[in-house]
C-alpha positions in Angstrom: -17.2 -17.7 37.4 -14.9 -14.8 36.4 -11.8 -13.8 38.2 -12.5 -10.9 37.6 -14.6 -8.2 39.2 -16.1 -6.0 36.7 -18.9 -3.6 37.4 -20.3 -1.1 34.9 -20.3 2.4 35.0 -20.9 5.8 33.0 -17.9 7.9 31.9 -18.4 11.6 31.6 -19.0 11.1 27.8 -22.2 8.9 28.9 -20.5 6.1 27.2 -20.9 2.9 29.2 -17.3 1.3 30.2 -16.3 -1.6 31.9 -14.2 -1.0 34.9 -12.4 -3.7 37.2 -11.9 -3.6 40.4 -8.4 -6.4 39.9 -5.5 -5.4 40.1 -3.7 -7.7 37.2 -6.4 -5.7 35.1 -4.1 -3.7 32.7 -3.3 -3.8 29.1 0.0 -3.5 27.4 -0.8 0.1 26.2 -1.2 3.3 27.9 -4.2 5.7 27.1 -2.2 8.3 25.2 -1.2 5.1 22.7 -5.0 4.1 22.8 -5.7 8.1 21.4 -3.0 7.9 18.6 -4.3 4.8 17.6 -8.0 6.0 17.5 -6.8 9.4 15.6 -5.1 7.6 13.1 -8.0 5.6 12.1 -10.6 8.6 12.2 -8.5 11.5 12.2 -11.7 13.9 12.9 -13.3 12.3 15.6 -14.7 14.1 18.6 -12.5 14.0 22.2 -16.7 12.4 23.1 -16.2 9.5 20.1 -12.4 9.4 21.5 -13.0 9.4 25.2 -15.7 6.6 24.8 -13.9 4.3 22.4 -10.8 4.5 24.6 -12.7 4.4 28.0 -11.7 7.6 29.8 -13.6 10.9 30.3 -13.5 13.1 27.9 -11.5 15.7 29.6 -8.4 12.8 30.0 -8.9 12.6 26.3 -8.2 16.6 26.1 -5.5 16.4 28.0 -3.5 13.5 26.3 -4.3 15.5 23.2 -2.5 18.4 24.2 0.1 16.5 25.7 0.3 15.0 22.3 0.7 18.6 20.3 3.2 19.9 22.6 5.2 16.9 21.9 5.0 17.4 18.4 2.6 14.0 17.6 -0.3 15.7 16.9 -1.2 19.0 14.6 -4.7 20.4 14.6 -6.2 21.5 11.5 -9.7 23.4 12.6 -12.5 22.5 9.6 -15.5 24.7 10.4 -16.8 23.5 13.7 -15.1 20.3 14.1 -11.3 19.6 14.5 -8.6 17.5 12.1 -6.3 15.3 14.0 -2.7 14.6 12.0 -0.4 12.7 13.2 3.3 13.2 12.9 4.5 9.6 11.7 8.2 10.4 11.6 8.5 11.9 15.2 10.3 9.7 17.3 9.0 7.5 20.3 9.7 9.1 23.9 11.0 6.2 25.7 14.8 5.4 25.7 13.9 1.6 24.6 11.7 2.6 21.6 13.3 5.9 20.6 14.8 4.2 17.6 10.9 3.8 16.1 8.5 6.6 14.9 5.0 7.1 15.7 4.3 5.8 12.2 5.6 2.5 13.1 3.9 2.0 16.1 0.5 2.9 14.3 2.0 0.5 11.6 2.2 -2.6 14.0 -1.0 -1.8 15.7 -2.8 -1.1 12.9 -3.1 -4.7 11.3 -5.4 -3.9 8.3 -2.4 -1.1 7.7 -5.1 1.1 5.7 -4.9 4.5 8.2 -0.7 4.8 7.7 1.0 4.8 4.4 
């Protein structure tokens, strides 16, 4: 039997997602980390494809996105109807205890096929 609780249920995006109901349930990564990571490796997906991969609605996808640009990560490059994600490798990580890395570095370690980042 599992320890944990999980129960499914239907983001906004109608993607199905797991959700627990433990608390220990977490992962190492926040969600704006899990939207770099899924922008570097299809830079013109939809916030839908990203919302559902990631697990969140697709209006907490918007809003990490824009986070994201006025943070200068993220530039959007508009390509008919659909959107181009690029990511700004060399800006510099927020947090005092990883300011010394760039966003390409992170995508770098995560990223263990290392075929997104050059």
């Amino acid at each position: 039997m599992s320890r944990y609780c999980y129960h499914d249920t239907t983001n906004a995006t109608g993607y199905m997602i797991k959700q627990s109901t433990k608390a220990e349930d977490w992962t190492f990564f926040s969600n704006n980390a899990h939207v770099l990571v899924c922008l570097s490796r299809a830079p013109q997906a939809t916030t839908r494809e990203i919302a559902g991969q990631v697990g969140i609605t697709e209006r907490a996808a918007q809003r990490i996105i824009k986070r994201l640009m006025d943070a200068n990560v993220l530039r959007i490059e508009k390509i008919g109807r659909r959107n181009r994600y690029e990511l700004n490798l060399d800006q510099q990580l927020r947090h005092p205890l990883e300011s010394h890395r760039t966003i390409g570095e992170f995508i770098r370690l995560i990223d263990s096929q290392g075929k997104t980042v050059k």
